[in-house]
Every structure is written in structure tokens, then in C-alpha cells.
C-alpha positions as CSV (number, residue, x, y, z in Angstrom):
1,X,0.0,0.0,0.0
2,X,1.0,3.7,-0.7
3,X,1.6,6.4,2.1
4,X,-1.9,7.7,2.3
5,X,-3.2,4.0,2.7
6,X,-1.1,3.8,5.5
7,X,-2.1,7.1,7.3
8,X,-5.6,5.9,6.9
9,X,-4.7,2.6,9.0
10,X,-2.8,4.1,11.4
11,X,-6.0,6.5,12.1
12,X,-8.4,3.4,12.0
13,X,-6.4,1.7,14.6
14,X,-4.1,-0.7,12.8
15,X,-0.4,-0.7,13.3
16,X,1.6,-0.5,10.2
17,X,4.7,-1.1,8.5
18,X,7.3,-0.7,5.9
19,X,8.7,-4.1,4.3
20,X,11.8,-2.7,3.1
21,X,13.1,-1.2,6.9
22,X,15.6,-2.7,8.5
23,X,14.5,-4.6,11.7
24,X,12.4,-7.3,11.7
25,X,9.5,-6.4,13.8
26,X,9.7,-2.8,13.5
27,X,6.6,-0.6,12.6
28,X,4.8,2.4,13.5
29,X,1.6,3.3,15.7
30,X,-0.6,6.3,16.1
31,X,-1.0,7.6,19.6
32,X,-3.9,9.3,20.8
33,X,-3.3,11.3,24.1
34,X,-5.4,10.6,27.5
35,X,-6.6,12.7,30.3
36,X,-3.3,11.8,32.2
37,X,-0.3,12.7,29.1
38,X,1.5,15.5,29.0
39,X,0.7,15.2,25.1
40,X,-2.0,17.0,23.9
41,X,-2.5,15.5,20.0
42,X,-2.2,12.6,18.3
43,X,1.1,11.6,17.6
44,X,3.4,8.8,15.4
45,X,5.9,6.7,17.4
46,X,8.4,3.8,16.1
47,X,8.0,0.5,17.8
48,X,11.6,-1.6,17.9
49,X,11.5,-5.3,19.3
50,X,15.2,-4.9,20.8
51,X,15.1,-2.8,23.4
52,X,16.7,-4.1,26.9
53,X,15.7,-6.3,28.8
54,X,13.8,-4.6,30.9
55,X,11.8,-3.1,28.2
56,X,11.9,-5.6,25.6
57,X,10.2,-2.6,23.2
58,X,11.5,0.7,22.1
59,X,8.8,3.4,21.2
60,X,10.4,6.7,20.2
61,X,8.9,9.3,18.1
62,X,8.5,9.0,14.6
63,X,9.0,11.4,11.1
64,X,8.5,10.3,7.7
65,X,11.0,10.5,5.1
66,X,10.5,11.8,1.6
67,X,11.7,8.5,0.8
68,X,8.9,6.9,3.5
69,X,6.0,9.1,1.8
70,X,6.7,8.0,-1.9
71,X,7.6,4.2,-0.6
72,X,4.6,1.5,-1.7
73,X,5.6,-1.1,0.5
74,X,3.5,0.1,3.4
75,X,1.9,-2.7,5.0
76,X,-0.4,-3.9,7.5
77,X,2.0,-5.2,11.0
């Protein structure tokens, strides 16, 4: 799927996914802010399965790339 597609699914719930990125089990989720965050929109973080061991996932903030918009290999995670 194309860019757009994958905006859509993000804002329908779905978590999503490029297949040419690097780590296996990476892919992106839409965050909608509660009463409790300090956030106060919707915002795009980066989900890595190899984070320590602790916290076996890595979430940090996520910006597409030019490269990331015009890429068709958006798919569902």
C-alpha cells in the first residue's frame, strides 16, 4: 500500500509497516493522548522489538521521510 493508505490505518487503529526497513518487527503506531499525558494531540511513534531487557520494546517518536512518503511497501503489522 502507498503512504496515504497507510495514514488511513494508522487513524483506524491498525499498526503498520514498511517491508523494506531494517528490523524485523519494527513498525509504527498512532498515539492518541489521555486525560493523564502531558501530550496534547495525536502523535506517530516507532516500535523496535530490541530494546533491553527490561523493556523488551523501544517506542520513540517518529518522522517520515521523503523517501517513507513516496515508498509502496506500506503494509499492514
Amino acid at each position: 500500500m502507498d503512504f496515504g493508505e497507510a495514514i488511513r490505518q494508522l487513524k483506524a487503529g491498525e499498526k503498520v509497516c514498511r517491508a523494506g526497513w531494517n528490523g524485523k518487527g519494527m513498525y509504527i503506531e498512532l498515539q492518541r493522548p489521555d486525560l493523564g499525558s502531558k501530550m496534547n494531540v495525536p502523535y506517530i511513534y516507532l516500535v523496535t522489538p530490541h530494546g533491553p531487557s527490561d523493556k523488551p520494546l523501544t517506542l520513540v517518536p517518529w518522522l517520515a521521510s521523503q523517501t517513507d512518503m513516496l515508498a509502496e511497501d506500506w503494509g499492514i503489522a
